[in-house]
MDTraj code that builds the backbone (N, CA, C; nanometers):
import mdtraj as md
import numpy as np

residues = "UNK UNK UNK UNK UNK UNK UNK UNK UNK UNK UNK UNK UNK UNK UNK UNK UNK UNK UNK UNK UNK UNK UNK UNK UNK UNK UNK UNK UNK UNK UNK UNK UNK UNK UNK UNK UNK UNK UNK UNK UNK UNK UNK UNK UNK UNK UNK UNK UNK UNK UNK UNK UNK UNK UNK UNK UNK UNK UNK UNK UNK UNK UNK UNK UNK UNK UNK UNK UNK UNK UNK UNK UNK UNK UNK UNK UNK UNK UNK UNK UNK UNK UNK UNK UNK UNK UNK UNK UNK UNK UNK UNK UNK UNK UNK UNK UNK UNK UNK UNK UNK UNK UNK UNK UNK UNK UNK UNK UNK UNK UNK UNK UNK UNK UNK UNK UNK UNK UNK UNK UNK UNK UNK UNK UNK UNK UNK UNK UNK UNK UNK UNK UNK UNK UNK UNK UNK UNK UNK UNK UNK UNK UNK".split()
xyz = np.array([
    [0.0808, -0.1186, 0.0000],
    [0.0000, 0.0000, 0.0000],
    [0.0858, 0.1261, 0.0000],
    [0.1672, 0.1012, 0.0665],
    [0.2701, 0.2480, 0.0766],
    [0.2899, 0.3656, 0.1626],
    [0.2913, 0.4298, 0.1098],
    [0.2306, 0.5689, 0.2029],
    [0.0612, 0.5814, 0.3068],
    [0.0659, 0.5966, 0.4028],
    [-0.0944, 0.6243, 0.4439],
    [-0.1547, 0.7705, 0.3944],
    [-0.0563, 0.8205, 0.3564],
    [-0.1348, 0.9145, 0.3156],
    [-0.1608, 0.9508, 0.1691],
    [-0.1779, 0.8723, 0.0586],
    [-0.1039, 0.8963, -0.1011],
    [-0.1722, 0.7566, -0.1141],
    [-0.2738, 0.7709, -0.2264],
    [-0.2230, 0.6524, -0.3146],
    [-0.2199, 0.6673, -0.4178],
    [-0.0967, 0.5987, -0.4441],
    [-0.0239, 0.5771, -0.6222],
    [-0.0755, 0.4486, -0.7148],
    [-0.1246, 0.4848, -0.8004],
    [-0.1273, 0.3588, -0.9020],
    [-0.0921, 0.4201, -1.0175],
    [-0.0269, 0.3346, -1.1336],
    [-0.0360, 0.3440, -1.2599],
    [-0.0465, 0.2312, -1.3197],
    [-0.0658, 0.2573, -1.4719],
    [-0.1334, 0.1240, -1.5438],
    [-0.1215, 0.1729, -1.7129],
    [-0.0954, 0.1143, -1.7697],
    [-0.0679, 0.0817, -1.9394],
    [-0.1982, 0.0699, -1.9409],
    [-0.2501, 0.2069, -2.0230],
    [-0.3453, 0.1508, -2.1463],
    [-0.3004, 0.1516, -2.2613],
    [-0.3683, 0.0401, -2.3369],
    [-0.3029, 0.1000, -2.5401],
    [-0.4187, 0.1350, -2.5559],
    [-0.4108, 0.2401, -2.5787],
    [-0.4632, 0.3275, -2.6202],
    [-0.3916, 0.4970, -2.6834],
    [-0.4326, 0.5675, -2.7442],
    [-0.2981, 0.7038, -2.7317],
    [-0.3697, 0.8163, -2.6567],
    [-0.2546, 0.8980, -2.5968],
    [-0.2928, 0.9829, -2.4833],
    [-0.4027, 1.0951, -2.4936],
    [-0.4652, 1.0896, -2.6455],
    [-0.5782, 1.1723, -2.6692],
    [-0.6607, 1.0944, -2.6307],
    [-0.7006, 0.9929, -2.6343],
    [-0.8117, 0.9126, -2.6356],
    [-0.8613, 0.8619, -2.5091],
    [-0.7478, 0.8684, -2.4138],
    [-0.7413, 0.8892, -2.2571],
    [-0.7685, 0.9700, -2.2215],
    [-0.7392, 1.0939, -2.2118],
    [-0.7659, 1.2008, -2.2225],
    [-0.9065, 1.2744, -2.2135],
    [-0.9573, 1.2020, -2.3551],
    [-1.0916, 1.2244, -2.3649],
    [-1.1746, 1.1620, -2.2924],
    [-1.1308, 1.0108, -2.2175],
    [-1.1835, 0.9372, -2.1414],
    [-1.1778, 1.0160, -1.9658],
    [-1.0867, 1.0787, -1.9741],
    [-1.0796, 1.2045, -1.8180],
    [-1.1473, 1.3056, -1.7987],
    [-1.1913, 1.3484, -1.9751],
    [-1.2492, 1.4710, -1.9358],
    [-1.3673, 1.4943, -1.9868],
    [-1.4692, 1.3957, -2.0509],
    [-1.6072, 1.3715, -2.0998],
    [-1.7138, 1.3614, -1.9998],
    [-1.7541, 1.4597, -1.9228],
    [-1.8284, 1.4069, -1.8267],
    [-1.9592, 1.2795, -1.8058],
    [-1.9855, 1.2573, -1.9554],
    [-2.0612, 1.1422, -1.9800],
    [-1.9846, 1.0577, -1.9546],
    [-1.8627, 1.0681, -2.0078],
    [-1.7542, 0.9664, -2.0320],
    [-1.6977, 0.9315, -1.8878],
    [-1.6869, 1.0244, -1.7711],
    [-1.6395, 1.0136, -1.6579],
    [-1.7513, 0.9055, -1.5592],
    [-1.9006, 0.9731, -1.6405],
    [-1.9609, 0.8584, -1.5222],
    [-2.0052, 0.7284, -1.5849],
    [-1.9289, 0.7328, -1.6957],
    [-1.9437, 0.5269, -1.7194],
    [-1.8690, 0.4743, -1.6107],
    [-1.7189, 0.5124, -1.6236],
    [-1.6311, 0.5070, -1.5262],
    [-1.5848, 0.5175, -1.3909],
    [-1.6693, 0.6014, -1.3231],
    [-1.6801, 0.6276, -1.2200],
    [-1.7617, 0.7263, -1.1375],
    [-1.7977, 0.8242, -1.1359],
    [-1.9089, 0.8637, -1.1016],
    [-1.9636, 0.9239, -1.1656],
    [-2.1141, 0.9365, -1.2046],
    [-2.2502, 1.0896, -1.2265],
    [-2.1512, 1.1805, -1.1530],
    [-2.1348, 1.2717, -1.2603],
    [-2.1102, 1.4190, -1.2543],
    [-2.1965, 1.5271, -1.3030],
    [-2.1280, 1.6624, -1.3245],
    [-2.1228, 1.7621, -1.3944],
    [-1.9920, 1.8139, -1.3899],
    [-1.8968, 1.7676, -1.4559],
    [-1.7817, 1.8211, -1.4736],
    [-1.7513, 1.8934, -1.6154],
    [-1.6707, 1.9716, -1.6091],
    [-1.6265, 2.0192, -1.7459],
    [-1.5179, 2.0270, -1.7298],
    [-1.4237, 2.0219, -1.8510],
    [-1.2767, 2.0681, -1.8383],
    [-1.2117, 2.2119, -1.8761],
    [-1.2218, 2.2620, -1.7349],
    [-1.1672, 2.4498, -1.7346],
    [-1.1423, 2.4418, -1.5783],
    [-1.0344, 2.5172, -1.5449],
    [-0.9627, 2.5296, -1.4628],
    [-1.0845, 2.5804, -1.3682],
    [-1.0497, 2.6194, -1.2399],
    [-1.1634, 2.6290, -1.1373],
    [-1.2761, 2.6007, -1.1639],
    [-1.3417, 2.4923, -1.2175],
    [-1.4850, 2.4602, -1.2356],
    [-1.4744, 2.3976, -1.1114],
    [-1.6123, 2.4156, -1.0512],
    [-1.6454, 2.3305, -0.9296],
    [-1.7437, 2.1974, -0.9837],
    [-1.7420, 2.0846, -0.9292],
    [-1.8281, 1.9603, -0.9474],
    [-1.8890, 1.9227, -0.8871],
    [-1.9648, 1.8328, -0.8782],
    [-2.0060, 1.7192, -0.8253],
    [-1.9994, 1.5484, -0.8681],
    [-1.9326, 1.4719, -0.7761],
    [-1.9519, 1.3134, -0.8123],
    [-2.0081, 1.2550, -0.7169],
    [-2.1649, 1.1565, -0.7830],
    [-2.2631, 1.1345, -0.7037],
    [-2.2538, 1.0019, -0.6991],
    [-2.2436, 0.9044, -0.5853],
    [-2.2593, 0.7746, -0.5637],
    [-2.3327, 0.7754, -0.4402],
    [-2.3291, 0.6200, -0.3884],
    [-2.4150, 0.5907, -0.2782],
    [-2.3671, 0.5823, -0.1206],
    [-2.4652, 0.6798, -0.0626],
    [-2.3758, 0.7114, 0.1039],
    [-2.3441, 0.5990, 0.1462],
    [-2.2541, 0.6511, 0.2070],
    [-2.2037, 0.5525, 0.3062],
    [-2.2033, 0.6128, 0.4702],
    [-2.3063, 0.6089, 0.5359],
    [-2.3445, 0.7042, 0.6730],
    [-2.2439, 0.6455, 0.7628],
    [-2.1611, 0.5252, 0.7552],
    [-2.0708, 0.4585, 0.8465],
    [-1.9396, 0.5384, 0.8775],
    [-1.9304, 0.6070, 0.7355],
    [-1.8124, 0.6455, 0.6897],
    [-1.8086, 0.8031, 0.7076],
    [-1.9414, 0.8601, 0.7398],
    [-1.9623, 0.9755, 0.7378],
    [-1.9925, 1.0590, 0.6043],
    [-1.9913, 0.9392, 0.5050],
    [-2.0020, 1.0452, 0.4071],
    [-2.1446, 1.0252, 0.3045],
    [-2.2300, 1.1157, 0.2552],
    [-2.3298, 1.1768, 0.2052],
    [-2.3222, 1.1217, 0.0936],
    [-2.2291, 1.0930, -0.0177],
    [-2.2461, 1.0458, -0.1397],
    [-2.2025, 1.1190, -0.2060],
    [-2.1792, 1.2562, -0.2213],
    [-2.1510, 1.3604, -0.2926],
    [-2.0058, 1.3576, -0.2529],
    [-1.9220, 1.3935, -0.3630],
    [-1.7847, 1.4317, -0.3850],
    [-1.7559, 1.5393, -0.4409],
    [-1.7442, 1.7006, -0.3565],
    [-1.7089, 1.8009, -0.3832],
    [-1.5971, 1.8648, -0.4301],
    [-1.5808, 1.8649, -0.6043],
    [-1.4844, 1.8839, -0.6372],
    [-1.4433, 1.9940, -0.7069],
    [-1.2947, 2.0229, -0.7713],
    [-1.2872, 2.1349, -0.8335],
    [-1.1774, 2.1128, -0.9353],
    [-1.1121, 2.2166, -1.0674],
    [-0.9950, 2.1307, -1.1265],
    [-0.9033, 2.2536, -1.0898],
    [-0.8315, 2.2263, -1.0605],
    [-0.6982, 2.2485, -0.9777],
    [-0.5683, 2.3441, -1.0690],
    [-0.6150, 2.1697, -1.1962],
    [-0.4809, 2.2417, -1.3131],
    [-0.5692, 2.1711, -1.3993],
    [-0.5039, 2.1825, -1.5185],
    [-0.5804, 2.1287, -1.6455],
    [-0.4636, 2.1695, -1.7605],
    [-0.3527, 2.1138, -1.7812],
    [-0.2996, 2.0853, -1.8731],
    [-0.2929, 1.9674, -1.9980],
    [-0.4308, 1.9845, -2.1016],
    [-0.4288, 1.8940, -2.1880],
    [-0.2971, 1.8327, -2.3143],
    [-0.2994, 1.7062, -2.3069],
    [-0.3526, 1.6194, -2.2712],
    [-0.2194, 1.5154, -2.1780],
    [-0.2002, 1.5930, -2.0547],
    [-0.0377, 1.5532, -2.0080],
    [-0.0903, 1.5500, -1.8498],
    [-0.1975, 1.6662, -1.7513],
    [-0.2164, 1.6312, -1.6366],
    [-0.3174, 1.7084, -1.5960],
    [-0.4125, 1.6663, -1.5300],
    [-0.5043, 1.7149, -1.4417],
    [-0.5296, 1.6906, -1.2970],
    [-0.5729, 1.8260, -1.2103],
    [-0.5933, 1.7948, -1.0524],
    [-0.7043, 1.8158, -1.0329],
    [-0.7551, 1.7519, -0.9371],
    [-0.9001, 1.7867, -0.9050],
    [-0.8764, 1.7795, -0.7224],
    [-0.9342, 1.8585, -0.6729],
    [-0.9019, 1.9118, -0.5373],
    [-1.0521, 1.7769, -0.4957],
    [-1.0813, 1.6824, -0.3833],
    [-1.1392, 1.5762, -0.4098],
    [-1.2177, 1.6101, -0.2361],
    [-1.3155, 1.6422, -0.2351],
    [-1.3770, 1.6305, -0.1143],
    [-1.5209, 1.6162, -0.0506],
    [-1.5235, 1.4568, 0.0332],
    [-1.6369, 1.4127, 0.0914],
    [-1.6120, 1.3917, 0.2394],
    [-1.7299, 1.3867, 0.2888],
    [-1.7216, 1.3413, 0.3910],
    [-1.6159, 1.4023, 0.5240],
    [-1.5434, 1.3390, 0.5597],
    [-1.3832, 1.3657, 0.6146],
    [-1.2779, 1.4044, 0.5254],
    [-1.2986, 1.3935, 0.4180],
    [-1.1824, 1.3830, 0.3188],
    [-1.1727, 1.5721, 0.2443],
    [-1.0164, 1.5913, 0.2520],
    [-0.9992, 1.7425, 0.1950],
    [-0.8810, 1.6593, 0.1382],
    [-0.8776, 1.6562, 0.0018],
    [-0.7743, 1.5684, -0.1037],
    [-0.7571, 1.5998, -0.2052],
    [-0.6838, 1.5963, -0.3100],
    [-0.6270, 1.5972, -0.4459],
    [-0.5905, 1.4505, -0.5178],
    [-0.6520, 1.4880, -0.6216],
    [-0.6299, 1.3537, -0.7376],
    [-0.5920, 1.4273, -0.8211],
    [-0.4747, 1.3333, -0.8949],
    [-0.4499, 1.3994, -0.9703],
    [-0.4004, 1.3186, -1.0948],
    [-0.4055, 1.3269, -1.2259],
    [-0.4037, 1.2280, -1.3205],
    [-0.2694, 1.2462, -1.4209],
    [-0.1764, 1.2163, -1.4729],
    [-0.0998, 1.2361, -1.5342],
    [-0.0707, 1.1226, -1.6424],
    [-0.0637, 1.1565, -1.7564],
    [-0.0615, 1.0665, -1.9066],
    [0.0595, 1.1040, -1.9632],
    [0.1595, 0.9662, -1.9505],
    [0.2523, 0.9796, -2.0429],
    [0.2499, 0.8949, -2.1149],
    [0.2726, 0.9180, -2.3010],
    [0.3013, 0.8045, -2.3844],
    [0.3543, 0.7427, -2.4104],
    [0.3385, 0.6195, -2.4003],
    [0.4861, 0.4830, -2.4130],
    [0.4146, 0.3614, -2.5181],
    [0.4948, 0.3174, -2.5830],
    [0.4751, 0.2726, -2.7195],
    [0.3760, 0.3272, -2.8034],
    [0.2457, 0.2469, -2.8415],
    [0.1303, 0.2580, -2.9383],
    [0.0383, 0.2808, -2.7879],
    [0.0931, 0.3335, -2.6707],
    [-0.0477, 0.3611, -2.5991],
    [-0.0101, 0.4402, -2.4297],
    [-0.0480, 0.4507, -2.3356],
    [-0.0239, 0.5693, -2.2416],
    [-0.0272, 0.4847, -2.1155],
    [0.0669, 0.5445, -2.0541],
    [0.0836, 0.5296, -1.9076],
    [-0.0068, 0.5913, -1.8334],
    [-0.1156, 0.5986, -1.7778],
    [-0.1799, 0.6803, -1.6505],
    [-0.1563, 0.6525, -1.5142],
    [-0.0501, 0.7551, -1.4535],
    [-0.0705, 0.7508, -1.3291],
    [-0.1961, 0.8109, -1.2236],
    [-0.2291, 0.7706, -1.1431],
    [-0.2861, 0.8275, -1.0765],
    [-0.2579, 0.8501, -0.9044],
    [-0.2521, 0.9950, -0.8357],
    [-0.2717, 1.0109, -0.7305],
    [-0.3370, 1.0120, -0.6467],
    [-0.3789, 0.9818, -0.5199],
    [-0.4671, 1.0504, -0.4796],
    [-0.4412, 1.0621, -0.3321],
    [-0.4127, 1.2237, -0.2758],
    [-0.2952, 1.2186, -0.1674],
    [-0.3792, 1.3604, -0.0772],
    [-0.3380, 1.3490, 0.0330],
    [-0.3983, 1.3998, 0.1616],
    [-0.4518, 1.3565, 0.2604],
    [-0.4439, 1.2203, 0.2692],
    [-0.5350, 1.1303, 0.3725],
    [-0.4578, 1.1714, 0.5033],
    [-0.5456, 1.1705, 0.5990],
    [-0.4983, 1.1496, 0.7341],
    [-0.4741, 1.0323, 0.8280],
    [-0.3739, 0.9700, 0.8678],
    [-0.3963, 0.8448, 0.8720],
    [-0.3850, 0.8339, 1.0265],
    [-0.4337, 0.9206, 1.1001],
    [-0.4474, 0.9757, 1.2209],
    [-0.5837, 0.9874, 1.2124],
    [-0.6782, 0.9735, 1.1497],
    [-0.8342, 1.0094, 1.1523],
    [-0.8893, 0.8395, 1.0891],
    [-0.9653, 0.8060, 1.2169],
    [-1.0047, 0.6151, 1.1621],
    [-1.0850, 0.6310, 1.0741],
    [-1.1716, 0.6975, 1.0878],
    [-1.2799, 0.7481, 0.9566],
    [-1.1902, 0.7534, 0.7573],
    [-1.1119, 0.8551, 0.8411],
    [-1.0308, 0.8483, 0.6550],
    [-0.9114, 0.7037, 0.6288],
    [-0.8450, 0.6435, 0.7172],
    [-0.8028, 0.5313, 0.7408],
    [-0.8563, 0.4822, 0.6776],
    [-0.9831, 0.4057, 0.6890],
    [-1.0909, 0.3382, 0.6347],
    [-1.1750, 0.3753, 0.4583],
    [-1.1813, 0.4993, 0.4938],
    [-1.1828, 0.5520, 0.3408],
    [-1.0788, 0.5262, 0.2600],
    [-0.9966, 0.5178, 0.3256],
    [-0.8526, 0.5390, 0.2524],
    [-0.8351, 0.3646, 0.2170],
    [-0.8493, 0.2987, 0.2750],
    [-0.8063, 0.1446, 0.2318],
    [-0.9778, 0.0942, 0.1378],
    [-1.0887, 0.1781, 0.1349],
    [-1.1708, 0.1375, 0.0247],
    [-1.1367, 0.1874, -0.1322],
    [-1.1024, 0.3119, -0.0969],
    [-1.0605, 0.3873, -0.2134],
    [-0.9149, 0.3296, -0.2641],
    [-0.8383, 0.2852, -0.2063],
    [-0.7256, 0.2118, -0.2575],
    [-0.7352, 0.0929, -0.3359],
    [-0.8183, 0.0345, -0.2676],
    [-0.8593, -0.0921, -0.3512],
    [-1.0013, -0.0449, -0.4637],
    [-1.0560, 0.0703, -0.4787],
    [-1.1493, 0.0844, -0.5917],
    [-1.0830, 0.1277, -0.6655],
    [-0.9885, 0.2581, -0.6500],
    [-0.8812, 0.2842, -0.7181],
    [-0.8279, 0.1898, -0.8495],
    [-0.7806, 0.0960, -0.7822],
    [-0.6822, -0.0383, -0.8028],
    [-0.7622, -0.1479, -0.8538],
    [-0.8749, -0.1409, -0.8514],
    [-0.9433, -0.2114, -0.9047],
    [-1.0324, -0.2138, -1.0098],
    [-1.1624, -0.1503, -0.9857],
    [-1.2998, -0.1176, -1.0377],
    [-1.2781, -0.0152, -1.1072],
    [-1.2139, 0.0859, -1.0485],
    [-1.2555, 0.2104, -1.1559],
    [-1.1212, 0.1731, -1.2359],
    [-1.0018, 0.1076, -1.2700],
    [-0.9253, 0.0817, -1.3851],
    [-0.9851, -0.0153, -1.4594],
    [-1.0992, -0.1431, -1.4390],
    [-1.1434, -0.1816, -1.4925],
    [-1.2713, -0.1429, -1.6085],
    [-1.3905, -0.0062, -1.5289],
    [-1.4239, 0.0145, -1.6042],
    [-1.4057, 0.1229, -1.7054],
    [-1.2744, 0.2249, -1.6629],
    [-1.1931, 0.3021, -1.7355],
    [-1.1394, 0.2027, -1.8626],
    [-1.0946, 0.0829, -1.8458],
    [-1.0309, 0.0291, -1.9745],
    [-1.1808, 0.0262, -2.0639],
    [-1.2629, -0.0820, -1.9587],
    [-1.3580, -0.0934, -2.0672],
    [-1.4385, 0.0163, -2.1003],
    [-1.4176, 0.1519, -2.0469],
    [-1.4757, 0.2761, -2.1356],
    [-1.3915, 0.2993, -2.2859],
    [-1.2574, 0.2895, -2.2262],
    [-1.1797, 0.3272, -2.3883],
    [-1.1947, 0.2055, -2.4953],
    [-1.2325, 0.0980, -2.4560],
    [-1.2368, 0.0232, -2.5368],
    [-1.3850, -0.0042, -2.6166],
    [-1.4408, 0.0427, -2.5669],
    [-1.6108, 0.0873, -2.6629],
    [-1.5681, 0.2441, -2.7198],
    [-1.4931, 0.2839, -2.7146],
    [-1.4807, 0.3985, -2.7614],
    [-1.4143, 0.4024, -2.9113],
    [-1.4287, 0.4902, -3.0004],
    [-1.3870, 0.4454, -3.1634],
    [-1.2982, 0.5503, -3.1534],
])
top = md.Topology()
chain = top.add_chain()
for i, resn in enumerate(residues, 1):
    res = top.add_residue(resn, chain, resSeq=i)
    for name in ("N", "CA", "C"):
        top.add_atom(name, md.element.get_by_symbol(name[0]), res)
traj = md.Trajectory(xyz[None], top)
């Protein structure tokens, strides 16, 4: 896992870094993948990403967000906050062979607070899991 406060993943898609890209910043395209939004891509836009509460966890369902930076098509931040959580994600695409590296961050946890602890080891493993799974299979219905 690593750090308690940070989590890092990256992952090879083939795909090329426009097409990723477009998969980060389509807000239709964002909630195949991971949540109902209203996002757009322009620097201080504020958001919303809507899933299902979790009252255990303290958190409402809503993920209050904003974009941070927005340098197409190389990195984006989104300032990330529910519940307990005041965080940054942040996405970065580099190209390697016929298709792109995406790293992803997602760093500010407190690992002094059991509440985000706990957030923090669900979101690590959705991270790492689910949302790279249905991120591939978004780019891959995609023409």
């Amino acid at each position: 896992m690593g750090e308690p406060t940070r989590i890092a993943v990256d992952q090879f898609l083939p795909h090329p870094p426009a097409k990723v890209w477009r998969a980060l910043t389509d807000s239709d395209l964002i909630g195949r993948w991971l949540m109902p939004n209203d996002f757009r891509p322009a620097r201080g836009h504020r958001f919303t990403l809507r899933t299902v509460p979790r009252p255990g966890q303290g958190f409402d369902g809503t993920v209050h967000c904003e974009v941070l930076e927005l340098d197409e098509p190389h990195r984006m931040r989104w300032a990330w906050r529910g519940g307990t959580l005041d965080t940054v994600v942040t996405w970065t695409l580099a190209p390697e062979g016929r298709g792109t590296r995406l790293f992803l961050e997602h760093a500010g946890f407190d690992p002094d607070d059991p509440l985000q602890r706990r957030t923090f080891t669900l979101l690590d493993g959705g991270w790492r899991t689910k949302v790279w799974t249905r991120l591939a299979d978004t780019l891959a219905a995609l023409p």
